[in-house]
C-alpha positions in Angstrom: -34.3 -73.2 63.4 -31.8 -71.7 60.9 -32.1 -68.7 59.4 -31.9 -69.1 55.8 -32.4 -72.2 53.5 -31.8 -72.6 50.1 -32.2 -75.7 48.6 -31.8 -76.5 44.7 -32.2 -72.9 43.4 -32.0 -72.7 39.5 -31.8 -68.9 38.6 -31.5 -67.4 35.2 -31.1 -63.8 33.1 -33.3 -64.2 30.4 -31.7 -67.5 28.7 -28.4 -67.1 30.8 -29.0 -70.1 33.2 -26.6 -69.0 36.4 -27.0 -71.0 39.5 -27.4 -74.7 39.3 -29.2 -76.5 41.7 -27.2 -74.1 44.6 -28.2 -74.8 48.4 -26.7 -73.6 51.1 -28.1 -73.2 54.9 -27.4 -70.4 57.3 -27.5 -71.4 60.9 -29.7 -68.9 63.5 -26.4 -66.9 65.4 -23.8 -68.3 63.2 -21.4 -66.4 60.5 -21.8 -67.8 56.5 -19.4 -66.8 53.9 -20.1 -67.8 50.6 -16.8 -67.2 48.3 -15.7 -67.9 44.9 -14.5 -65.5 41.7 -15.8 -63.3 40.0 -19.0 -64.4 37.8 -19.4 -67.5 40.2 -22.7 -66.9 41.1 -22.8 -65.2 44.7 -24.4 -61.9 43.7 -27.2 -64.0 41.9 -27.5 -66.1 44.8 -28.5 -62.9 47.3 -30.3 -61.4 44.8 -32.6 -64.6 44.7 -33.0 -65.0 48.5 -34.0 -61.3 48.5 -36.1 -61.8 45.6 -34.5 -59.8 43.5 -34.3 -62.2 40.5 -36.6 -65.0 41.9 -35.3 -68.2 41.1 -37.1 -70.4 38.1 -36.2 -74.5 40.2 -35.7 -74.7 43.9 -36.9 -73.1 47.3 -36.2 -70.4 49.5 -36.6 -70.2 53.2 -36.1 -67.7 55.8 -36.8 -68.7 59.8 -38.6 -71.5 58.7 -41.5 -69.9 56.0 -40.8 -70.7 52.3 -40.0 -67.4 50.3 -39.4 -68.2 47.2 -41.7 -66.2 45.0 -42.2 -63.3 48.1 -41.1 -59.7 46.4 -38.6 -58.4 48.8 -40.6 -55.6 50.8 -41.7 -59.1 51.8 -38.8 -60.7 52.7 -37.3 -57.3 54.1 -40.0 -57.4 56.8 -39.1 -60.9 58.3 -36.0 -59.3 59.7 -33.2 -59.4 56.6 -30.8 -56.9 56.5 -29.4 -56.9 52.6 -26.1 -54.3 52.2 -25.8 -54.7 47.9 -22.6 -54.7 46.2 -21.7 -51.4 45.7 -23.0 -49.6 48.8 -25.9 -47.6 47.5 -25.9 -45.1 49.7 -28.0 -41.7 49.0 -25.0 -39.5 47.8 -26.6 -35.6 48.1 -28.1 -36.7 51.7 -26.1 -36.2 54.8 -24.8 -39.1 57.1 -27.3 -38.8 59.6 -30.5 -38.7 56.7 -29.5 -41.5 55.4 -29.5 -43.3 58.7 -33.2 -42.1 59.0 -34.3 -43.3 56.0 -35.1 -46.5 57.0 -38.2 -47.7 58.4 -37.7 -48.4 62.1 -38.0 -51.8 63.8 -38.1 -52.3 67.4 -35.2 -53.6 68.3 -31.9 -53.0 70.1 -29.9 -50.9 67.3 -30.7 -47.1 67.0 -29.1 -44.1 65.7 -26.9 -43.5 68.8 -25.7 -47.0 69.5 -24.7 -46.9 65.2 -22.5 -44.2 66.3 -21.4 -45.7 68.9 -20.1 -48.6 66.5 -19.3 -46.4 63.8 -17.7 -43.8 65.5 -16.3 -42.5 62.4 -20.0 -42.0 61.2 -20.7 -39.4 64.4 -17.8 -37.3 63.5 -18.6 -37.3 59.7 -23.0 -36.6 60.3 -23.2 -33.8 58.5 -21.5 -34.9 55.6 -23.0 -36.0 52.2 -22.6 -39.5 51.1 -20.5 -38.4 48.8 -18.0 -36.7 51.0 -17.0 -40.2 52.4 -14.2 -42.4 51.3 -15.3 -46.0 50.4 -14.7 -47.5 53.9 -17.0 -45.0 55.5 -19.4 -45.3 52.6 -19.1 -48.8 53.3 -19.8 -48.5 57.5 -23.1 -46.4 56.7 -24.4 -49.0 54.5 -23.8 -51.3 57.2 -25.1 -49.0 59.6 -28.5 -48.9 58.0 -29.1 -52.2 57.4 -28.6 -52.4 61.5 -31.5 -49.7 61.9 -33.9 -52.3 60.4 -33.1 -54.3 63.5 -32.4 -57.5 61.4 -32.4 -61.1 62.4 -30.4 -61.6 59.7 -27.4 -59.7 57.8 -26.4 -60.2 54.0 -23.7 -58.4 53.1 -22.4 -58.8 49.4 -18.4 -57.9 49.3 -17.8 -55.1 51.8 -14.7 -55.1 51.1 -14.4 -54.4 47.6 -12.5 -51.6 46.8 -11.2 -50.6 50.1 -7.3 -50.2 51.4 -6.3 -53.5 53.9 -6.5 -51.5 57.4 -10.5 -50.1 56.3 -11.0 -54.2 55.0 -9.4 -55.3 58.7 -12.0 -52.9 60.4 -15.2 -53.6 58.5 -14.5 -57.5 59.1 -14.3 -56.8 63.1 -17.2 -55.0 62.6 -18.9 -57.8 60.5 -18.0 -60.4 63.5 -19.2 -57.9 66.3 -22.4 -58.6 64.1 -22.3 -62.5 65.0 -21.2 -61.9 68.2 -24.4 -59.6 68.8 -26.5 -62.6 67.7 -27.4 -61.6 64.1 -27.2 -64.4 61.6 -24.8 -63.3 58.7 -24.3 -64.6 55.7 -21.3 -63.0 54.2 -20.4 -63.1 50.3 -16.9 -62.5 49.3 -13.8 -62.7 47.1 -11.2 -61.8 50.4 -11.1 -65.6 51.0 -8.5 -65.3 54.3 -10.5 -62.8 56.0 -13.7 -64.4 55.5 -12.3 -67.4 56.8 -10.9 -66.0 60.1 -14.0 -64.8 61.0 -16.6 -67.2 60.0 -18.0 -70.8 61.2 -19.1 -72.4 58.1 -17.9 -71.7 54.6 -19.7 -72.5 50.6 -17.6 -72.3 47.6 -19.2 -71.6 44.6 -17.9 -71.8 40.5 -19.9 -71.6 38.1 -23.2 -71.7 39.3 -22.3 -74.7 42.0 -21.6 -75.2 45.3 -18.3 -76.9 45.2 -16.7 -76.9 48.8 -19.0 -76.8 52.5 -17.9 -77.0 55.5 -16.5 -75.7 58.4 -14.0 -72.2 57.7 -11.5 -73.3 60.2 -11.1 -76.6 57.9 -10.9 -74.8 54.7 -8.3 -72.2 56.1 -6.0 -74.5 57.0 -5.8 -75.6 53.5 -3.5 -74.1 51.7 -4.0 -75.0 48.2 -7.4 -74.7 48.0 -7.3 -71.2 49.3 -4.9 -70.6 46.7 -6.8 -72.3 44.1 -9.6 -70.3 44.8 -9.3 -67.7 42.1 -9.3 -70.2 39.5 -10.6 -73.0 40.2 -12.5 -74.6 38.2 -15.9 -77.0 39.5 -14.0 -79.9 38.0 -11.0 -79.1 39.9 -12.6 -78.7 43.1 -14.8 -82.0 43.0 -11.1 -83.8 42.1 -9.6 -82.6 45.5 -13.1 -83.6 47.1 -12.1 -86.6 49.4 -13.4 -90.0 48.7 -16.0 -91.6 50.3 
């Protein structure tokens, strides 16, 4: 069964039409990364499977039951894990009450074994939200997406903003998430890293998916991964090879 299916989503803002017939599958134990530039489409594409902005065209489904028009309590409850763009932790609460707010799931992930992932999280508990650099900020948004006990992990660029050696460590930590068998379907700009640590990779540009297929593949191509920042949907479906 895999995890998340999208198939033909048309999503707009008011008469802004964003995402073009996108779909995109997410295999049950593998790693996803969806990349492209800025103003692609990626955030509107999570936001849709999360039901943030329901798509208008297309279909949603999650382990096999459509979706598409579910709010995302909804959603939450079938075992997604969403960690938004920007981290949105709780900035006056201190490390350890934001890792109880929550609901609990049963499952293997609970306060102590967080810490014992993030041990940077233990030594900083007591601290508000706001006391913690980006990368930490960053590992306790992760951290509480892991106390729902997910089946699945979205993150939206978790690296944004943070120095290389915090990027290096929240990556590892993103594979360990893989590794643990929690489907994750990563959304990024840091095309290398994503790369090295996933199995299947989407490229999206303006509302399209204009690359799939295996990350290993697309890493060892040079000038697409270079291209990447600017590319153009034209562009890519020119290097496409024929049929």
């Amino acid at each position: 069964m895999n995890a998340i299916e999208i198939e033909g989503l048309h999503t707009y803002y008011g008469k802004s039409h964003i995402l073009h017939g996108v779909s995109l599958t997410v295999e049950e134990g593998r790693l996803t990364t969806l990349l492209g530039r800025n103003g692609a489409g990626k955030t509107t594409t999570m936001r849709s499977v999360m039901g943030l902005t329901p798509a208008r065209e297309g279909t949603v489904r999650i382990f096999g039951r459509e979706t598409t028009r579910w709010p995302s309590f909804r959603i939450a409850a079938l075992g997604v894990g969403y960690v938004p763009e920007g981290r949105r932790i709780f900035p006056n609460l201190s490390v350890e009450e934001n890792l109880k707010v929550p609901l609990e799931r049963p499952g293997p992930w609970s306060i102590p074994r967080v810490y014992e992932l993030f041990p940077r999280l233990q030594e900083r508990k007591l601290n508000r939200g706001r006391q913690l650099s980006g990368g930490e900020q960053e590992m306790l948004s992760i951290a509480r997406a892991l106390l729902l006990n997910p089946r699945v992990l979205i993150l939206d660029e978790p690296s944004q903003g943070l120095a290389p050696l915090i990027v290096r460590d929240v990556f590892r930590i993103v594979a360990e998430m893989r590794n643990e068998g929690i489907s994750v379907l990563l959304v990024e700009q840091n095309v290398r890293m994503s790369l090295e640590i996933a199995d299947y990779a989407y490229v999206l540009d303006d509302g399209m998916i204009v690359h799939a297929g295996p990350a290993a593949e697309l890493a060892r191509d040079e000038e697409r991964i270079q291209s990447l920042a600017g590319a153009t949907a034209e562009e890519w479906h020119e290097k496409e090879p024929a049929a």
